[in-house]
C-alpha positions, -999 to 999 in steps of 0.1 A, spaced: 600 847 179 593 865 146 573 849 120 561 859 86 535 847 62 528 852 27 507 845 -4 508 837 -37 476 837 -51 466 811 -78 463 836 -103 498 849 -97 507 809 -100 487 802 -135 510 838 -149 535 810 -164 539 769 -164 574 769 -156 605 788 -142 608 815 -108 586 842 -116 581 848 -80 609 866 -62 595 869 -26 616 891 4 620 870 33 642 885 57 629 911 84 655 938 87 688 915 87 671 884 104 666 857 81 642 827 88 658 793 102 627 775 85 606 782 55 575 757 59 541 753 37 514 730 28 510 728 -8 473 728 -16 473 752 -50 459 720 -73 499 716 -90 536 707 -81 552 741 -74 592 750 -74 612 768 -45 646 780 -42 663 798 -19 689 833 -20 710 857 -6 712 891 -23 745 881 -37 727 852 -55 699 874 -65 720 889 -89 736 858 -104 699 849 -108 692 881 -127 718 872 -151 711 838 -159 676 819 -143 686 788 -159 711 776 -140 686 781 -102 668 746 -100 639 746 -77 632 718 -49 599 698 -63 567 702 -43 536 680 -54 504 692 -46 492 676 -12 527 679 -1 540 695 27 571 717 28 593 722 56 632 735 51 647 724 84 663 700 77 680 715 48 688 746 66 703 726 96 730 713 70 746 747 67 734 771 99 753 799 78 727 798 50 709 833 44 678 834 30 669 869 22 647 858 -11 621 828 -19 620 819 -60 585 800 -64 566 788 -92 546 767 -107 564 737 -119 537 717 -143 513 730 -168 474 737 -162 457 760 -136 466 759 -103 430 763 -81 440 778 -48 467 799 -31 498 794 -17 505 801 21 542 801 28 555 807 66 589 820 71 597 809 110 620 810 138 639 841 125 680 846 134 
């Protein structure tokens, strides 16, 4: 089974309060992850969003209308269950951000999983 992990490092969170600023690749060659699953421990609520490359562009044009999916801090993350509502989803792209003012304290470990 392919996995990957990635990191967003508190000082890439504290660049802005609010919004996607982080555009993360997700898919290995044309697989695409069945599961996207973190702990949040960064110190703040963060935002993430799911895309295709098709949406990636929609989102170039116009950010405000991509609203993220809430995490508080001491929160854990897991897509399953979301992703089990539509098998056809493809997730190429994670959007993540911070989603609340003041500094978040530690980084972000995000595990894409169980790739199709």
């Amino acid at each position: 089974m392919n996995n990957k992990k990635f990191t967003i490092t508190s000082a890439e969170l504290n660049t802005t309060s609010t919004g996607f600023p982080h555009i993360e690749p997700c898919s290995i060659g044309t697989s695409t992850p069945n599961n996207i699953y973190f702990i949040n421990n960064c110190g703040k609520t963060v935002e993430i969003n799911f895309m295709a490359t098709s949406e990636k562009n929609e989102f170039t044009d116009d950010a405000t209308t991509f609203i993220g999916i809430p995490v508080p801090n001491g929160s854990t993350f897991s897509s399953k269950a979301i992703l089990e509502e539509s098998n056809a989803r493809i997730i190429q792209f994670l959007l993540v951000a911070k989603a609340e003012s003041g500094d978040a304290t530690a980084d972000l470990d995000i595990y894409c999983l169980d790739y199709i």
